[in-house]
C-alpha positions as a Markdown table, in Angstrom:
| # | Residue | x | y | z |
|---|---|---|---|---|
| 1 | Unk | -71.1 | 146.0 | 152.9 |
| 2 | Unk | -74.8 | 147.1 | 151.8 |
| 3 | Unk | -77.1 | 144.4 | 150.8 |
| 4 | Unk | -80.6 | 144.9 | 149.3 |
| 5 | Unk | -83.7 | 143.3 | 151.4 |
| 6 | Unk | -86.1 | 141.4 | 148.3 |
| 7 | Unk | -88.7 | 143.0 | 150.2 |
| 8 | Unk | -87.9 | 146.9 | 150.2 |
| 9 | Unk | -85.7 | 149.3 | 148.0 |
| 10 | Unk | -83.3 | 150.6 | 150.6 |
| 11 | Unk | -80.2 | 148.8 | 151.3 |
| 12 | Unk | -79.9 | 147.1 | 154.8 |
| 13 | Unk | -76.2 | 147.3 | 155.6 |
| 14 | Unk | -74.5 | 144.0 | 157.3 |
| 15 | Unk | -73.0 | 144.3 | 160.7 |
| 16 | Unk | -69.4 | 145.3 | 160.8 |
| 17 | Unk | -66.6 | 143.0 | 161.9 |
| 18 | Unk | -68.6 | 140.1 | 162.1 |
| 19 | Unk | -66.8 | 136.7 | 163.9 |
| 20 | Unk | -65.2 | 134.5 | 161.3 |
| 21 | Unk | -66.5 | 130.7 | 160.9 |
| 22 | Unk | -63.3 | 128.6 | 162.4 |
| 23 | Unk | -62.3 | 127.3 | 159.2 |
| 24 | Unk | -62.1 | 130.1 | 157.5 |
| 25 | Unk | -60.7 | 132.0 | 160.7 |
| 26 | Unk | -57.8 | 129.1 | 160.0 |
| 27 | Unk | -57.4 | 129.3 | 156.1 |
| 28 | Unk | -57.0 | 133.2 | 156.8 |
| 29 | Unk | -54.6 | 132.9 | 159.7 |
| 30 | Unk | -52.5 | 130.0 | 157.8 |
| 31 | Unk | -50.7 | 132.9 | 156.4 |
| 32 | Unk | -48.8 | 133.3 | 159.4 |
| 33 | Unk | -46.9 | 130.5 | 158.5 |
| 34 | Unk | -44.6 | 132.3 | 155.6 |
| 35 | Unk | -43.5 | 134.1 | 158.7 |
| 36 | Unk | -40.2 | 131.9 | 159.1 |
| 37 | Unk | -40.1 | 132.1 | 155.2 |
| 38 | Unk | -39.3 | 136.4 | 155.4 |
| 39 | Unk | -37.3 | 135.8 | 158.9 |
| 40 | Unk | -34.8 | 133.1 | 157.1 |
| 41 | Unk | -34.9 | 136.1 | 153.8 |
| 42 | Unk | -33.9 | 138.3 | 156.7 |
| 43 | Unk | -30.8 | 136.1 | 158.0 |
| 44 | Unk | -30.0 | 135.3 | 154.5 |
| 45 | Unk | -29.8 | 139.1 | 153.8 |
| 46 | Unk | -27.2 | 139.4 | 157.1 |
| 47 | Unk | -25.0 | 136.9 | 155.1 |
| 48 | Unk | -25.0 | 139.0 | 152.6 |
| 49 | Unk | -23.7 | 142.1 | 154.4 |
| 50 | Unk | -21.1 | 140.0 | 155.8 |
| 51 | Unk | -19.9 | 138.7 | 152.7 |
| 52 | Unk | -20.2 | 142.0 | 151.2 |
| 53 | Unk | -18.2 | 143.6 | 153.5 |
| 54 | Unk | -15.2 | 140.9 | 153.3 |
| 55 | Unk | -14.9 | 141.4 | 149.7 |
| 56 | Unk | -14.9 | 145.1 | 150.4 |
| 57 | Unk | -11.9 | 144.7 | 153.1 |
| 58 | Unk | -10.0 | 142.7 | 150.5 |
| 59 | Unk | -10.1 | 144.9 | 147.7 |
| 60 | Unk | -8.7 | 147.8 | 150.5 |
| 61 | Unk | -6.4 | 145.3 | 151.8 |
| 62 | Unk | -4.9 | 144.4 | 148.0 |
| 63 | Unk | -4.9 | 148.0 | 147.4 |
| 64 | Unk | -2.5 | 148.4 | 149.9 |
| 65 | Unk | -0.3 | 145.6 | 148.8 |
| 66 | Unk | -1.8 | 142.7 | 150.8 |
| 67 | Unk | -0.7 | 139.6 | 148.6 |
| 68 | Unk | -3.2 | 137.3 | 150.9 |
| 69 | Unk | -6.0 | 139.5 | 150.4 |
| 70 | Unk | -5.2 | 139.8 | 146.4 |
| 71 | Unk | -5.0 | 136.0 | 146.3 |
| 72 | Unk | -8.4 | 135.5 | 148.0 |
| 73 | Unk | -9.8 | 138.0 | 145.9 |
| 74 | Unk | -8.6 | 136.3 | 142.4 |
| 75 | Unk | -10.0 | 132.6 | 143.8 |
| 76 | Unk | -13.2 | 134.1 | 145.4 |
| 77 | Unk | -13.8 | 136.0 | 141.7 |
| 78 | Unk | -12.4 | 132.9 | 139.5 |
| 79 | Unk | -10.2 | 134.9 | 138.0 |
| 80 | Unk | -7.2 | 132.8 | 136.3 |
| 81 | Unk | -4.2 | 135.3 | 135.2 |
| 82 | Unk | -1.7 | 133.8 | 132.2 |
| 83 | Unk | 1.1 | 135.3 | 134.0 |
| 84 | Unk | 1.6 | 135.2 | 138.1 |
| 85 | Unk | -0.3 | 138.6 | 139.6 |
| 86 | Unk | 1.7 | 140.6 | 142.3 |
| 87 | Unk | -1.0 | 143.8 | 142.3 |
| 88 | Unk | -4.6 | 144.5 | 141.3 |
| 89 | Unk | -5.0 | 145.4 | 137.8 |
| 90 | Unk | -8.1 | 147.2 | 135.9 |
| 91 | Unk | -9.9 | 143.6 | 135.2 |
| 92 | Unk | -9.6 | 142.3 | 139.1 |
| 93 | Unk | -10.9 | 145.5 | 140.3 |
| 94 | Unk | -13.6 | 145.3 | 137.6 |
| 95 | Unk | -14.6 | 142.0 | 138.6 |
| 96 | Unk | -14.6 | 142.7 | 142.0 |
| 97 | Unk | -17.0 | 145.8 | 141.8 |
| 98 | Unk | -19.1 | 144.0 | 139.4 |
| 99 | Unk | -19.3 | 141.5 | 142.3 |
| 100 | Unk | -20.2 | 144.0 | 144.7 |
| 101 | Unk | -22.7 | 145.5 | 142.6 |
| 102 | Unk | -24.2 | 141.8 | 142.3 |
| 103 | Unk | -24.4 | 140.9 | 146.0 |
| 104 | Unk | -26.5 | 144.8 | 146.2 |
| 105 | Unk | -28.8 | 144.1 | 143.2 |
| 106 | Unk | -29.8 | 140.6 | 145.3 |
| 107 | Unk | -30.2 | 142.0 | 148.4 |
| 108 | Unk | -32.3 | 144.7 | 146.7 |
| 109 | Unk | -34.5 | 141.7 | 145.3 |
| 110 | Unk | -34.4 | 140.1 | 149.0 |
| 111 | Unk | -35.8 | 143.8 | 150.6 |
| 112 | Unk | -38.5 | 143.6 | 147.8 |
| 113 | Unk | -39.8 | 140.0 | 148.2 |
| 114 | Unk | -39.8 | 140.7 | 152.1 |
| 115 | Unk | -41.0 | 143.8 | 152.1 |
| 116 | Unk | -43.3 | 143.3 | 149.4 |
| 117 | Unk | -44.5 | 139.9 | 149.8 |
| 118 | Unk | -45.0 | 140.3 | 153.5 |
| 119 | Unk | -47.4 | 143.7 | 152.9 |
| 120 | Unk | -48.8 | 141.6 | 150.2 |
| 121 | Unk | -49.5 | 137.9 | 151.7 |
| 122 | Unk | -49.2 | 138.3 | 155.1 |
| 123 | Unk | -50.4 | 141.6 | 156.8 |
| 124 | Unk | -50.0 | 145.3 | 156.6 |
| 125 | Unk | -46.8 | 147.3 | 157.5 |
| 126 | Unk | -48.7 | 150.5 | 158.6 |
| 127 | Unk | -46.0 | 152.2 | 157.2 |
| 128 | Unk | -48.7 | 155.0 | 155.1 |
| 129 | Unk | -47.2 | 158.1 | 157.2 |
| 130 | Unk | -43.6 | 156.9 | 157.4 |
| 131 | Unk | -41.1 | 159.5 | 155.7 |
| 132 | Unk | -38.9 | 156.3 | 154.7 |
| 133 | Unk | -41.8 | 154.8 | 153.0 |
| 134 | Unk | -40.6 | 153.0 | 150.2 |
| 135 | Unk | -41.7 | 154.6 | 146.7 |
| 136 | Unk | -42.7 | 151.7 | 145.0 |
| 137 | Unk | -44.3 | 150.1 | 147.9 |
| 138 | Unk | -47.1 | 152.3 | 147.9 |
| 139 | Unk | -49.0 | 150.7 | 145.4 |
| 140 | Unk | -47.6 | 147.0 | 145.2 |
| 141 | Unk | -49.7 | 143.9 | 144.7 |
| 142 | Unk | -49.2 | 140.6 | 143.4 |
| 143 | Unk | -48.6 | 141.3 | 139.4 |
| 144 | Unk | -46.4 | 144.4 | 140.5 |
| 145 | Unk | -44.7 | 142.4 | 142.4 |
| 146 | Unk | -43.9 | 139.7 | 140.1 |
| 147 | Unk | -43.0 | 142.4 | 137.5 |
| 148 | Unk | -40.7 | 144.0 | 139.6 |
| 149 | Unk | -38.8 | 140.8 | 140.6 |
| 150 | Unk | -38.3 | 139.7 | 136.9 |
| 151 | Unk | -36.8 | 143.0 | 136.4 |
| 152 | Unk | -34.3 | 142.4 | 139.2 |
| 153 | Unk | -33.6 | 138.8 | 138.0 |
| 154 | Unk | -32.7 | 140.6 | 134.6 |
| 155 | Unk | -30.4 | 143.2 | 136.1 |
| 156 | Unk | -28.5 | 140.0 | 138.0 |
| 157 | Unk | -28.4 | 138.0 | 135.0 |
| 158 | Unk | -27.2 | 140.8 | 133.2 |
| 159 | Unk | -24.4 | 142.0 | 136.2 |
| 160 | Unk | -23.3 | 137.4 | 135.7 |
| 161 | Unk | -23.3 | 137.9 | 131.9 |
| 162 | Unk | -21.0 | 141.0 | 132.1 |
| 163 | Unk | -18.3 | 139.5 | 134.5 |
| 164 | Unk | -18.2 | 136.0 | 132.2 |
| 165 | Unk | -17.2 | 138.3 | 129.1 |
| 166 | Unk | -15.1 | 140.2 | 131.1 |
| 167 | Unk | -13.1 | 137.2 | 132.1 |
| 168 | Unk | -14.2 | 135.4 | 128.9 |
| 169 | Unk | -10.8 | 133.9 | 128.7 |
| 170 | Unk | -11.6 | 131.4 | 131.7 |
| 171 | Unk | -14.9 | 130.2 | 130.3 |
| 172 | Unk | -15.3 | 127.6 | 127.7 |
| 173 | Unk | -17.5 | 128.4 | 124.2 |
| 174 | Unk | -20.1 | 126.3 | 125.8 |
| 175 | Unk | -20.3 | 128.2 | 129.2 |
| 176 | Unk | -20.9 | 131.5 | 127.3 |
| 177 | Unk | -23.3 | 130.3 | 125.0 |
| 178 | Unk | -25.7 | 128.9 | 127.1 |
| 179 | Unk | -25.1 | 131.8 | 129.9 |
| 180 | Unk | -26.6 | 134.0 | 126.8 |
| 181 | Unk | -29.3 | 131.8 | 126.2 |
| 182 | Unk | -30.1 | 131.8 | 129.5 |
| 183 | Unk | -30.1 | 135.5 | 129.8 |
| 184 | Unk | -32.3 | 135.6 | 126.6 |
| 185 | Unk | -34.6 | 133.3 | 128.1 |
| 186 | Unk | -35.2 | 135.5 | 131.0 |
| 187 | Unk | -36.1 | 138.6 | 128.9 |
| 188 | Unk | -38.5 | 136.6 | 126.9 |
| 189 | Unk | -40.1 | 135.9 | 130.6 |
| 190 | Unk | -40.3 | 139.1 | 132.0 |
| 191 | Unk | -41.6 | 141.0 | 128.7 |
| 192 | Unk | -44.0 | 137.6 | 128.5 |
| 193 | Unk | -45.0 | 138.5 | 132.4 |
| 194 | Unk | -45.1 | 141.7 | 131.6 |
| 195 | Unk | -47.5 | 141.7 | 128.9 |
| 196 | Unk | -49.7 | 139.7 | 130.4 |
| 197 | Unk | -49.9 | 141.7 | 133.6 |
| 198 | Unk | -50.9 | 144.3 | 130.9 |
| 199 | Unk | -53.6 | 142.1 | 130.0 |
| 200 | Unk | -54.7 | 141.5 | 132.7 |
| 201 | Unk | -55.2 | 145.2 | 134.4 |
| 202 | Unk | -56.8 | 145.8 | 130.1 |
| 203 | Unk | -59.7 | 143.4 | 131.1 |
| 204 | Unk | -60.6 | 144.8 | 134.7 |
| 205 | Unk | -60.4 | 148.5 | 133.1 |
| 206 | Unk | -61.6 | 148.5 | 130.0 |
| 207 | Unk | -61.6 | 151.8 | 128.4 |
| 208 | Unk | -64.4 | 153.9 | 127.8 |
């Protein structure tokens, strides 16, 4: 950084890499602390896989007739047939991959705050001449970020909102009506964050 001396035009440039004062050196390094916070997104993102995975073997295991893997699969769903079910039919499967599809859409949104929020908050990946680079990583901040994970938070809501009406039947008037209001209430927010991240970036770039 370039300063100007009051006593002369020409810039006199500041030493490089100058030593921090200690309590600043501490405020910045206090960031080291969300460190557990990604590790436990990491082992919470394991569970996932597991779990993942065991849904996956029951819905091969019921396809091949398994009446203990069906039976787990229609508690683990909620689904609650009128008449006694001996095979899968088009609604458990349904379910199920809707529930598959669910458990991916939120360990997308656990890749993105970890990934994200650790490049963000925490310190740089390095990852600028990696072929696997993550598109959208390349020019993440704060307001992208939070963008990004109210549009995941839509996509779950919406993946929750699809398997109630699917299995509508199960689910009081109530139970559906607020699940909508809900879901509502999270579009408001993210086209609410949305516009004003568009706000925001207006003021610092105003246009010419």
């Amino acid at each position: 950084m370039a300063s100007l001396d009051p006593h002369s035009e020409s810039p006199v440039s500041t030493p490089p890499n100058s030593p921090m004062r200690p309590l600043p050196s501490l405020i910045f390094a206090s960031r080291w602390l969300q460190l557990p916070l990604y590790l436990g997104l990491i082992a919470a993102q394991g569970v996932y896989v597991w779990h993942f995975l065991l849904e996956l073997w029951h819905l091969i295991e019921a396809a091949f007739g398994s009446q203990e893997a069906l039976q787990a699969l229609i508690h683990n769903i909620g689904y609650k047939p009128e008449a006694p079910t001996t095979g899968l039919n088009e609604t458990i499967i349904m379910l199920v991959v809707l529930a598959l599809i669910d458990v991916v859409m939120i360990s997308n949104l656990l890749i993105m705050v970890i990934v994200g929020g650790y490049e963000t908050f925490v310190s740089r990946l390095g990852l600028d001449s990696h072929p696997d680079q993550p598109e959208w990583l390349d020019h993440v901040n704060a307001s992208v970020l939070k963008v990004k994970l109210a549009l995941s938070i839509i996509g779950i809501s919406s993946i929750h909102l699809l398997k109630t009406f699917i299995n509508a039947g199960n689910y009081d008037v109530k139970v559906l009506m607020w699940q909508t209001i809900i879901h509502a209430v999270f579009l408001l927010s993210a086209l609410a964050i949305a516009y004003t991240d568009k706000l925001i970036h207006s003021n610092h770039h105003p246009s010419h």
